[in-house]
C-alpha positions in Angstrom: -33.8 35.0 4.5 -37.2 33.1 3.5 -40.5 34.7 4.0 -41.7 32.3 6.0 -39.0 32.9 8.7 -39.8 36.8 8.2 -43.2 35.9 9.2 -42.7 34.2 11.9 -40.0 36.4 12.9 -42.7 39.2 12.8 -45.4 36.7 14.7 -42.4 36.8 17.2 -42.7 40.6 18.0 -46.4 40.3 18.3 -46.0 37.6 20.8 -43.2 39.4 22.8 -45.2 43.0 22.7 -48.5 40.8 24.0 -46.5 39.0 26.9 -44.5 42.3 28.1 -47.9 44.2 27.9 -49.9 41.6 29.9 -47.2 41.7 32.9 -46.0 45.8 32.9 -49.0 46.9 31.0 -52.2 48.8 31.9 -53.0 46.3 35.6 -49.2 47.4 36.7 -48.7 50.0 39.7 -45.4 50.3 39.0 -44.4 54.1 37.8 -44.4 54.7 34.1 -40.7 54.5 33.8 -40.1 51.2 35.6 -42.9 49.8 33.3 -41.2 50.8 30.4 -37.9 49.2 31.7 -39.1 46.2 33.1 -41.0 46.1 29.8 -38.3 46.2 27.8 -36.6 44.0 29.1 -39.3 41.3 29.3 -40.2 42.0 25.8 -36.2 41.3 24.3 -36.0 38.3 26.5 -39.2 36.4 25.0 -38.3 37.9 21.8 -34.8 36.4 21.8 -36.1 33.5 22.7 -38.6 33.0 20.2 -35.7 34.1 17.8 -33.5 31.3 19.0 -36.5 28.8 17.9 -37.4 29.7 14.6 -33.0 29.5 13.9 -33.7 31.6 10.8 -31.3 31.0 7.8 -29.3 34.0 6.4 -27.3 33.7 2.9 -23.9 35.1 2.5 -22.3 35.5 -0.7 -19.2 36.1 -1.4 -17.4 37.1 -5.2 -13.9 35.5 -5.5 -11.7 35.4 -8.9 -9.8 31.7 -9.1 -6.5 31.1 -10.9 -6.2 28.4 -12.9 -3.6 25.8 -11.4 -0.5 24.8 -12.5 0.9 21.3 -11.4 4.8 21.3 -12.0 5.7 17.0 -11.7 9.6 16.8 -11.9 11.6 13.6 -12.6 14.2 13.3 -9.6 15.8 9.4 -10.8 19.0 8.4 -11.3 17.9 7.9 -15.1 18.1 11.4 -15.5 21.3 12.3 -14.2 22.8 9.2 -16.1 21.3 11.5 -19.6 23.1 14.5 -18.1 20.0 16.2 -18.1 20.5 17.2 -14.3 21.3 20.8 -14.6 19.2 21.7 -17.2 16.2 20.2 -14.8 17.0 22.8 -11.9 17.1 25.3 -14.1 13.6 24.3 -15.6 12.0 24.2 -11.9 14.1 27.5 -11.2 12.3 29.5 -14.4 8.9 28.1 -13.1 9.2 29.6 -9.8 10.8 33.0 -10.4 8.6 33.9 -13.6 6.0 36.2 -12.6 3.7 36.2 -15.5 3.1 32.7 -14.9 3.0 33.0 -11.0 0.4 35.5 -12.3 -1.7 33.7 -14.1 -1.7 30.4 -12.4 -1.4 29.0 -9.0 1.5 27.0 -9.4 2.7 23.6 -7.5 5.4 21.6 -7.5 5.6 17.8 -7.5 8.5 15.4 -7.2 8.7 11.4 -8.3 10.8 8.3 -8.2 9.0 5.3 -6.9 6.0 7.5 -5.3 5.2 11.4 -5.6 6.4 14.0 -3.4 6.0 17.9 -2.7 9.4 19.1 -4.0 11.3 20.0 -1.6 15.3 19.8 -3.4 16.0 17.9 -6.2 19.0 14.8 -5.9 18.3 12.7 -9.2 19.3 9.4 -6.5 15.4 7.6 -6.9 16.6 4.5 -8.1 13.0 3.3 -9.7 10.8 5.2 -12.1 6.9 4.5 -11.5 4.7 7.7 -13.8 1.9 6.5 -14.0 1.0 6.6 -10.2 1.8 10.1 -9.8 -0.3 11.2 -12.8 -3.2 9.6 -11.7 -3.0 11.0 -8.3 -2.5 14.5 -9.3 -5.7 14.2 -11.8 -7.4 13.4 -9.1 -6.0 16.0 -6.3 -6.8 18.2 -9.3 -10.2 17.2 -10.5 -12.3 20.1 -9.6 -9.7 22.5 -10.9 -8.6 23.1 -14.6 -5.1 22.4 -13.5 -2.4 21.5 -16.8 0.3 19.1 -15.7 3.6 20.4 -16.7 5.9 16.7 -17.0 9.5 17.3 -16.6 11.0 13.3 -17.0 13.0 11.5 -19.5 9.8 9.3 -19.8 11.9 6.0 -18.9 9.9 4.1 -16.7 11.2 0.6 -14.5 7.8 -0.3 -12.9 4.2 0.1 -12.4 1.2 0.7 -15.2 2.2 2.2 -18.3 1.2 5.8 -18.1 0.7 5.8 -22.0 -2.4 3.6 -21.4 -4.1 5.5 -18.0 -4.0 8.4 -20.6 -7.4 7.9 -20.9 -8.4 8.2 -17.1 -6.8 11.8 -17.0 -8.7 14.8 -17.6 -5.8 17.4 -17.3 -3.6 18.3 -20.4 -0.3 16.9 -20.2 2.8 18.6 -21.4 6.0 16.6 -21.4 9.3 18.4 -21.3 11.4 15.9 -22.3 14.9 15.5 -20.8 17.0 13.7 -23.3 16.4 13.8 -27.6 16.1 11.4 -30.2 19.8 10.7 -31.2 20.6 7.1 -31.5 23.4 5.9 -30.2 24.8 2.3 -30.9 24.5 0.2 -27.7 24.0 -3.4 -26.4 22.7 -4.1 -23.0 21.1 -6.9 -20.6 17.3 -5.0 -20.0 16.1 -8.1 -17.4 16.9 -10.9 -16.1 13.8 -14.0 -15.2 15.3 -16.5 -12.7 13.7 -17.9 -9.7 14.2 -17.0 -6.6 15.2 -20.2 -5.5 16.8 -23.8 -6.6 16.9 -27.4 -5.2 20.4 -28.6 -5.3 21.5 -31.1 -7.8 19.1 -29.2 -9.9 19.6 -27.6 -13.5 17.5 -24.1 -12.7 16.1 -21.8 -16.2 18.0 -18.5 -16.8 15.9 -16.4 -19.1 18.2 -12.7 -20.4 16.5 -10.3 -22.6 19.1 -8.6 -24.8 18.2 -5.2 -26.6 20.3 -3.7 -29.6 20.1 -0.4 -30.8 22.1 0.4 -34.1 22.1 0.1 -37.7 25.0 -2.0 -38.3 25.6 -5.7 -37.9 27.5 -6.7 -35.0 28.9 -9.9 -33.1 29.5 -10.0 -29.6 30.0 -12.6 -26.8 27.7 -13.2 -24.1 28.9 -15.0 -20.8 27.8 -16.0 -17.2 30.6 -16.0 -14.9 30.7 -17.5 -11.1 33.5 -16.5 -8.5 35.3 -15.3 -11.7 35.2 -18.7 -13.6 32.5 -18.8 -17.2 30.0 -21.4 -16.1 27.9 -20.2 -19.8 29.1 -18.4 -23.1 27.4 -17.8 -26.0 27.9 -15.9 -29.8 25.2 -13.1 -30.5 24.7 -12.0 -33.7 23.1 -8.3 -33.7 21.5 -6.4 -36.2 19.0 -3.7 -36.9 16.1 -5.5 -38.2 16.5 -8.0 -34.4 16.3 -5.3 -31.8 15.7 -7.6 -29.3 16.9 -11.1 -28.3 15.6 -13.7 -25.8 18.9 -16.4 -24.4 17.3 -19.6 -22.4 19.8 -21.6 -21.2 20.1 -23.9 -17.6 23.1 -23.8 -14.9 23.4 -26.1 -12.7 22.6 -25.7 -8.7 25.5 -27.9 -6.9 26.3 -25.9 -4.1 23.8 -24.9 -0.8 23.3 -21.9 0.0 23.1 -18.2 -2.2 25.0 -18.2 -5.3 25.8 -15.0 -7.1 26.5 -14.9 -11.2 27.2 -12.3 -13.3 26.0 -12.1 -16.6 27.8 -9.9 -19.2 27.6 -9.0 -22.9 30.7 -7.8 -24.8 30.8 -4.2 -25.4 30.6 -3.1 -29.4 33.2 -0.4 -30.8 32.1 3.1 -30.1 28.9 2.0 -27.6 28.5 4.9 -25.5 26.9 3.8 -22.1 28.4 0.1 -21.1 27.2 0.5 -17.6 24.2 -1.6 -19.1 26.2 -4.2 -20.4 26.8 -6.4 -17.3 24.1 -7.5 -14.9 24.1 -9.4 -11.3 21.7 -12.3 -10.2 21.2 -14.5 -7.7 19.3 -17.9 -6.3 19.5 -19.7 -3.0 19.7 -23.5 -3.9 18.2 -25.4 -0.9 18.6 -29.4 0.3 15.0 -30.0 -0.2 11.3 -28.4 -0.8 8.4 -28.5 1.7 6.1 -30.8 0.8 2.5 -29.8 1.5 -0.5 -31.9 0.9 -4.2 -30.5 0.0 -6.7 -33.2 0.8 -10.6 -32.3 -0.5 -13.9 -34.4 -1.7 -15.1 -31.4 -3.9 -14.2 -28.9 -6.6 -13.8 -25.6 -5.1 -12.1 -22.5 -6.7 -10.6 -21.9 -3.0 -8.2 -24.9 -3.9 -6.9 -23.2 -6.9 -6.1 -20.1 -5.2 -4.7 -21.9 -2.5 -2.4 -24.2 -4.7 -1.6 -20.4 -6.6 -0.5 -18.6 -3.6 1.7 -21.7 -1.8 3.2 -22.2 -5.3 4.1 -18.6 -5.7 7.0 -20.0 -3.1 9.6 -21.8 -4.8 11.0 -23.3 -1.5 7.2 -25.2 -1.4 5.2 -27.3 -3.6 1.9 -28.6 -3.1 -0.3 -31.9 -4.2 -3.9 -32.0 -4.8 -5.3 -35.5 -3.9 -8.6 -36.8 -2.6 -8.9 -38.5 0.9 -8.4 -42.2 -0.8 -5.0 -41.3 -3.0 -3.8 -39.1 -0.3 -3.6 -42.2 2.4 -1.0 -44.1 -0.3 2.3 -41.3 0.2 1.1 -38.9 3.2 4.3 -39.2 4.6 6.0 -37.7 2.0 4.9 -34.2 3.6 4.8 -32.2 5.8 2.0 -30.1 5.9 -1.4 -31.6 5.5 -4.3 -28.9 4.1 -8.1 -30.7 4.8 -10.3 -29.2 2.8 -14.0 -29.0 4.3 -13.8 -32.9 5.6 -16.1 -35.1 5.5 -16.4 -39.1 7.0 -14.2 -40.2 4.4 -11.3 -38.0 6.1 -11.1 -40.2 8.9 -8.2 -42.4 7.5 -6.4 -38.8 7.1 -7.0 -37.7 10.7 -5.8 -40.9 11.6 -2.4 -40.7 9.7 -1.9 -36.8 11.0 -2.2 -38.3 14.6 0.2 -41.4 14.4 2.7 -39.2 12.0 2.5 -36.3 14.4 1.9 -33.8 11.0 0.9 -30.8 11.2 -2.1 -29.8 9.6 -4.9 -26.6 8.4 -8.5 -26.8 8.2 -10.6 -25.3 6.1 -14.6 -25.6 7.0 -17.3 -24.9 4.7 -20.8 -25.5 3.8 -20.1 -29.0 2.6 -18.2 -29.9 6.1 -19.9 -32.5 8.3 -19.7 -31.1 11.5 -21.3 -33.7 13.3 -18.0 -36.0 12.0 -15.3 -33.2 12.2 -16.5 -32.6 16.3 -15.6 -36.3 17.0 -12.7 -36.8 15.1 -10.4 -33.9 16.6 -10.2 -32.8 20.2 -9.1 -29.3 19.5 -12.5 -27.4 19.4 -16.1 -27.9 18.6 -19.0 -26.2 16.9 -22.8 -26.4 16.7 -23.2 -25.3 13.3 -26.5 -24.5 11.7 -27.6 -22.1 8.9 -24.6 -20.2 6.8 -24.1 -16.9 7.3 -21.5 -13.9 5.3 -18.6 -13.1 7.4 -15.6 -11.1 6.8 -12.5 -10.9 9.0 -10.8 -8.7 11.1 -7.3 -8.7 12.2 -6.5 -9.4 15.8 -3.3 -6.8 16.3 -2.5 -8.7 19.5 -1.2 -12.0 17.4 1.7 -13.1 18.2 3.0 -16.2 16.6 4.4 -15.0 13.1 3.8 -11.3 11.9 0.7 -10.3 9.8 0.6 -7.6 7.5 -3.2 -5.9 7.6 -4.0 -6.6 4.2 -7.4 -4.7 4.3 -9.1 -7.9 6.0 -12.0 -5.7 7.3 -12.8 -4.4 3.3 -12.4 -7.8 1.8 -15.8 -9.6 -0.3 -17.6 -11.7 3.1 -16.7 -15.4 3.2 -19.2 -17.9 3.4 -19.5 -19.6 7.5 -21.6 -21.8 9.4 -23.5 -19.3 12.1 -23.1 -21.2 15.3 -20.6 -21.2 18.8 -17.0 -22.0 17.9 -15.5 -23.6 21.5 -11.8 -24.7 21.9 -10.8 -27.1 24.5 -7.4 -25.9 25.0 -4.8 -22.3 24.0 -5.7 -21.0 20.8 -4.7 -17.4 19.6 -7.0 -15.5 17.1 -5.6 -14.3 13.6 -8.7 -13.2 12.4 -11.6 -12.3 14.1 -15.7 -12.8 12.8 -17.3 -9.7 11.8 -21.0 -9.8 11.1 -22.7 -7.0 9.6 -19.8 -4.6 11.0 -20.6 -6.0 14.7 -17.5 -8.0 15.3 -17.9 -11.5 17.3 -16.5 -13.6 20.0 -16.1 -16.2 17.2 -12.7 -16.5 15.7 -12.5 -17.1 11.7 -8.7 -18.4 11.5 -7.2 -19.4 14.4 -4.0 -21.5 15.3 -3.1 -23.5 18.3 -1.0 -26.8 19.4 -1.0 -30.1 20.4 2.0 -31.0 22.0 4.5 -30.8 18.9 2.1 -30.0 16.7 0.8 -27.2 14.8 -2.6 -26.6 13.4 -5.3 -23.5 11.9 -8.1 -23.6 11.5 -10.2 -21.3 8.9 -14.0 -21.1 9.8 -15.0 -20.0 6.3 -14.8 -21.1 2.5 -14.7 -18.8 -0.8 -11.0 -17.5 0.3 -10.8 -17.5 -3.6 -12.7 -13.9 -3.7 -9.7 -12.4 -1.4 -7.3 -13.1 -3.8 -9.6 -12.0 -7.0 -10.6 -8.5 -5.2 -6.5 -7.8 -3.9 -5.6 -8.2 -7.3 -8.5 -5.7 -8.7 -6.8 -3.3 -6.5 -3.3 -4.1 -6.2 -2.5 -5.1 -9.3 -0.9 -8.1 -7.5 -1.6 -11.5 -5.7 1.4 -10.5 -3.8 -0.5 -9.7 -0.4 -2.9 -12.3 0.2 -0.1 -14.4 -1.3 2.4 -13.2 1.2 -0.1 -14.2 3.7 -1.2 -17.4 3.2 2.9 -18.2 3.0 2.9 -16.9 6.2 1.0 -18.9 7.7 2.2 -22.1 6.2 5.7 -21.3 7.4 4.9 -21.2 10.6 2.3 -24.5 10.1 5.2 -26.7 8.3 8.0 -24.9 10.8 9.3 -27.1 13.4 11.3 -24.4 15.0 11.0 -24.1 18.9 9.5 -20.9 19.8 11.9 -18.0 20.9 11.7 -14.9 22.4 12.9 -13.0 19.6 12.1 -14.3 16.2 13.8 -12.5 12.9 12.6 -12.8 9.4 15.1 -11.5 6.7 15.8 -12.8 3.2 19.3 -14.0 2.5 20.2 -12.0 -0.6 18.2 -8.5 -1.4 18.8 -6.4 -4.4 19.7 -2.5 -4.2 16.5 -1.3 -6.6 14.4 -2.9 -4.0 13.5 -2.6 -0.5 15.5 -4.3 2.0 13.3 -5.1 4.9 14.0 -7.1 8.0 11.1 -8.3 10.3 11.4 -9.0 13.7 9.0 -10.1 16.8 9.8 -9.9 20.7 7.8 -11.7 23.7 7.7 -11.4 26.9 9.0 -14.0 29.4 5.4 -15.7 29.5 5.7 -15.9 25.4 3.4 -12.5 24.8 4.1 -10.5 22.1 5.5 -7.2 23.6 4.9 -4.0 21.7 7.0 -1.4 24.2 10.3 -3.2 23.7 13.3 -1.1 21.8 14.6 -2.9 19.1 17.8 -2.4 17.4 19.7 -3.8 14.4 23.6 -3.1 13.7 24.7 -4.1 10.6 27.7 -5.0 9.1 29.5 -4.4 6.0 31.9 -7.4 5.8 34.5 -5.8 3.5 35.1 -2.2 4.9 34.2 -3.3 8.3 32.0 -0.3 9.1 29.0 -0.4 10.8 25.5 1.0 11.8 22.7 0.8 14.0 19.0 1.1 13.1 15.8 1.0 15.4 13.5 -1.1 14.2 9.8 0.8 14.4 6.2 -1.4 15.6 4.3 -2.4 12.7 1.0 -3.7 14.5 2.1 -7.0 15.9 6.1 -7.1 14.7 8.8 -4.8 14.2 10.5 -3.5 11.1 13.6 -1.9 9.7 14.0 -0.7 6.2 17.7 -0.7 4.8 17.2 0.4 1.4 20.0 2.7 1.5 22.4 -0.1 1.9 25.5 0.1 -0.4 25.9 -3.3 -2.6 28.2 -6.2 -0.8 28.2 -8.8 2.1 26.1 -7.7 5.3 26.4 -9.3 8.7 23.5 -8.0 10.9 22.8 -8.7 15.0 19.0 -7.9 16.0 18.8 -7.1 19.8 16.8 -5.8 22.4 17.3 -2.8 24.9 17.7 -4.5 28.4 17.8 -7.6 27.0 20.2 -10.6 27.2 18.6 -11.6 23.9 19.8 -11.1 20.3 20.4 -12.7 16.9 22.6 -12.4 14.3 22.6 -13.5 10.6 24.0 -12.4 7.3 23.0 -11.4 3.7 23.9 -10.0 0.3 22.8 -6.7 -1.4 23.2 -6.8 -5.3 23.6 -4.1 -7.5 21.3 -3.9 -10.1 20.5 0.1 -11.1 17.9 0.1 -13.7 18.0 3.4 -14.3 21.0 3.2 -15.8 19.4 1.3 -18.5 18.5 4.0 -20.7 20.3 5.9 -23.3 17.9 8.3 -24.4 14.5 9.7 -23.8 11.1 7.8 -24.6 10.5 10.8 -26.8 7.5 8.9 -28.7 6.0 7.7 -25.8 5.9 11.1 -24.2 4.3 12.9 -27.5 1.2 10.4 -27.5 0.7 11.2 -24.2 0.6 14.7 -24.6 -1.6 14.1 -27.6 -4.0 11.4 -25.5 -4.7 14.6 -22.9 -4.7 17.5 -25.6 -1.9 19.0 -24.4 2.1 19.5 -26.2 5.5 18.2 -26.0 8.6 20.2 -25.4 12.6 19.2 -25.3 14.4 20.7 -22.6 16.1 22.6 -24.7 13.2 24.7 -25.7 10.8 24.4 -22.7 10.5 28.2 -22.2 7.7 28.3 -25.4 6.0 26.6 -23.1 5.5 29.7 -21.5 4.0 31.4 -24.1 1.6 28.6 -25.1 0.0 28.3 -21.3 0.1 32.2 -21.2 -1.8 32.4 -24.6 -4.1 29.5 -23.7 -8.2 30.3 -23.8 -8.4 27.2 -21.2 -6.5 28.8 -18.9 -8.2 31.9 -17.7 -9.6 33.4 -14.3 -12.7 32.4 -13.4 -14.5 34.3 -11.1 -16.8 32.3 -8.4 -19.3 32.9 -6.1 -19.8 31.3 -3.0 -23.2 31.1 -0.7 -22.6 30.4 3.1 -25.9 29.6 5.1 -25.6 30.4 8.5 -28.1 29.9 10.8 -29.1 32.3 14.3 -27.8 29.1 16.5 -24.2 29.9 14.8 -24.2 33.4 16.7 -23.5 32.0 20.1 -24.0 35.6 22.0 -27.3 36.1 21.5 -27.5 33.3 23.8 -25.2 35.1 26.1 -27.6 38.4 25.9 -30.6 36.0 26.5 -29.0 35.0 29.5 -28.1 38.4 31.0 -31.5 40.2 29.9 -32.8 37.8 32.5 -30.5 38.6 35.1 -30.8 41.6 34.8 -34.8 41.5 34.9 -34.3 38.9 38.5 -32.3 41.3 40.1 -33.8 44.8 39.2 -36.8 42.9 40.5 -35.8 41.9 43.9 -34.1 45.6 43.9 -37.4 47.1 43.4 -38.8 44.8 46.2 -41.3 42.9 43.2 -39.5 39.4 44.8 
């Protein structure tokens, strides 16, 4: 307690003694003993009072001992049943939980990972990606005011993600690898990845890139093909050796066919290769009639129109065109989908041309925009605009059009907007909503709407450039704002009449990946309605069999994952509970297992991590030294902590309570004695 609290915790009893005296003191004719009660009373009432005022502080400490931690991380991917290491892993997380000198010493956990960490719950070995660096990061930081060593049990393969040999640095916990596999080479040949895109135009000759990798010390020959429907559309001789461990094939096929077409490429097996699982591998494009055409019309250099022409273009169904207002009058109706970028008088040509070729069209405003000439030319809305002012957006869930993925609008850099009333004339629905200095506004930032058959958006706000800078600081990926912007110029250069029940799937999916179908519902009045049941049955085409999902509300649309899908043809039919509405469609899953990839462990890889984070590398084989070395380790002791709780007189509720009935008691012994 501090002195001054003692003092005024003694000034307290002076104070309570003074006012008990001055009532039941010496001027009282009450009898000596009620005095003294009603005294006593009086004088622990005031006193409790005065208590409850100054809300002294009293320190509690408390003496604890705390166990270093122990964080046990276990591989659970195919790759490692594929080394027929599966076994000898149970038996590894077995020894960790039943020894009691380590349960002793440390507080142990245990961690799973494939494509995300886990608490362990079983092991299965069926994760069909390997991502390690994610899970160390997050354990160093779950960990991070504990000394808590990592033990690693993985064959150190990993598919995707950042390579955890270079966030070695970020981690502050020692690191000790158990490595499930050794460093016997085997002789083997195999496709490690295929580069295609996703899609074709037809009559087109489309890039095949295949990365070959040879392990062996003799020279070999082998045959590499690329077969269609069982026919050898490419072939080609490889020569193999030690000192070429890896080999890069570009070659073209041709596209002559619409639709998805499936090839499998194949290298020829070498005498006494041990895994040939890796040998073959499956790819697919879609070859489509014809591209969407979009045209981007600005006055000005702007870094939004890079990022713009970046994220359409990562599509290979669209392609884009940068022109000025004067070149972009001379072939305008060669697309369809017109971008205007902050306009200005000499746009009035364009606006023309959108009217008379009923185009659809997005416009971007800015601080070079001339409002004055952008209120007369269009019908659609109007704004007053004055000084500029930093916005950011926030996603209006209730949208209803095409489906939106939240992409952390609200946490984005601020855009750069024109403060002033933003009035439309006609039906509009909000994507994103203004947000100014965390007060969020009537004003819309991106908003779409129609004019009889045609589309528009409109985007109150320039500098969309620093959305797609800051996702990929954090992601890692343009993907997301990407994604989004495509989304909205497929429903912009759509022509599709509007249905109740709108489903987006991808025709071909492959098994390593997720396989996610989208789909949106509306109400008779075309409202997007969130309380519907949705349900998918799919298909296998060959065996016939068939399942039924519910698809589960993801903010404004619904969404099934099917990632446990088999490989093969899929027929699917989306429909909803009490509805006469449903649609059906079709698409391929194909096999590709990267963990099969591997044919031993990444044993140097492994070892400079564990060097990087001070800590040791192990085989399977001899993982129980490991024991001894954590056991015998100086870093790894008990420490023994002391913790100080303040807690104040307010915390001790019933001395509010005994206030309370102190007075009662004092009122009613009162009007007992006849003093009321």
């Amino acid at each position: 307690m501090h002195e001054d609290s003692l003092f005024y915790i003694i000034l307290a009893v002076l104070v309570a003694i003074s006012i008990a005296s001055y009532f039941y003191g010496y001027k009282s004719k009450l009898s000596i003993k009620l005095r003294w009660y009603f005294g006593a009373l009086r004088f622990l009432s005031v006193f409790i009072l005065l208590l409850l005022l100054i809300n002294p502080k009293f320190y509690n400490t408390t003496q604890f001992n705390e166990k270093p931690g122990l964080a046990v991380l276990v591989d659970n991917s195919e790759s490692v049943k594929y080394l027929e290491k599966s076994q000898e892993t149970q038996n590894a997380v077995s020894f960790f939980k039943n020894n009691e000198a380590l349960q002793s010493r440390f507080d142990i956990d245990f961690y799973s990972f494939g494509e995300n960490l886990r608490t362990l719950d079983s092991l299965s070995f069926t994760e069909k990606q390997t991502k390690l660096s994610q899970p160390l990061l997050s354990l160093n930081e779950v960990y991070k005011n504990k000394v808590t060593p990592i033990v690693l049990l993985t064959d150190g393969n990993q598919t995707f993600g950042d390579d955890y040999e270079f966030v070695s640095h970020n981690l502050s916990q020692p690191i000790y690898p158990v490595i499930l596999g050794d460093t016997t080479t085997y002789k083997d040949v195999s496709i490690n990845r295929i580069n295609v895109n996703r899609y074709t135009y037809l009559n087109n000759e489309f890039p095949v890139e295949v990365f070959l990798l040879y392990s062996g010390n003799t020279s070999e020959t082998t045959i590499f093909t690329v077969k269609k429907d069982g026919l050898t559309v490419y072939q080609q001789t490889v020569n193999l050796n030690e000192s070429q461990s890896s080999q890069v094939l570009n070659f073209t096929l041709p596209a002559n066919r619409v639709g998805v077409q499936k090839y499998t490429a194949e290298i020829g097996s070498l005498t006494d290769e041990k895994n040939s699982s890796n040998n073959q591998n499956v790819f697919a494009v879609e070859v489509i009639d014809q591209a969407t055409n979009i045209l981007l019309v600005s006055d000005i250099v702007h870094p939004d129109i890079g990022a713009l022409k970046k994220a359409i273009s990562s599509n290979e169904q669209r392609k884009i065109t940068v022109e000025n207002p004067n070149e972009a009058l001379k072939n305008i109706t060669d697309f369809q989908l017109v971008i205007l970028y902050q306009p200005t008088s000499r746009f009035g040509q364009i606006f023309e041309e959108i009217d008379r070729l009923n185009l659809n069209a997005f416009i971007i405003a800015g601080s070079q925009t001339n409002w004055t000439f952008l209120n007369r030319v269009q019908n659609n809305f109007n704004k007053t605009a004055y000084s500029t002012e930093e916005v950011q957006g926030v996603l209006n869930t209730a949208y209803s059009l095409f489906s939106v993925d939240d992409i952390g609008f609200n946490n984005l850099p601020p855009l750069k907007s024109s403060l002033g009333d933003l009035t439309f004339k006609g039906a509009h629905e909000v994507l994103l909503k203004q947000q100014i200095l965390d007060i969020t506004t009537e004003n819309a930032l991106l908003s779409t709407y129609e004019s009889g058959t045609q589309r528009f958006a409109f985007l109150d706000a320039e500098n969309i450039w620093k959305w797609r800078s800051n996702i990929y600081v954090k992601n890692g990926s343009f993907r997301p704002f990407d994604d989004f912007i495509n989304n909205l110029v497929q429903y912009l250069s759509s022509d599709k009449n509007k249905t109740r029940l709108d489903v987006e799937a991808e025709s071909f999916y492959y098994n390593n990946g997720d396989i996610k179908i989208k789909a949106q519902f509306f109400d008779k009045n075309y409202e997007f309605n969130n309380r519907a049941s949705l349900n998918i049955t799919v298909k296998n085409n060959e065996t016939q069999q068939s399942n039924t999902f519910p698809l589960l509300l993801k903010s404004n649309f619904y969404e099934v994952n099917l990632s446990n899908l088999e490989p093969g043809e899929y027929s699917y039919t989306v429909s909803v509970t009490e509805e006469p509405v449903n649609v059906s469609g079709s698409f391929s899953v194909l096999e590709f297992n990267v963990e099969q990839q591997f044919l031993n462990a990444d044993v140097n890889k492994l070892s400079r991590l564990s060097t990087a984070t001070n800590g040791a590398a192990y085989f399977i084989e001899n993982f129980t030294e490991l024991e001894q070395d954590l056991l015998n380790d100086r870093r790894y002791t008990t420490i023994e902590k002391s913790e100080q709780k303040i807690v104040t007189l307010l915390d001790w509720k019933i001395l509010l309570f005994i206030l309370i009935a102190l007075l009662a008691i004092e009122w009613f012994s009162r009007k007992y004695f006849g003093l009321i």
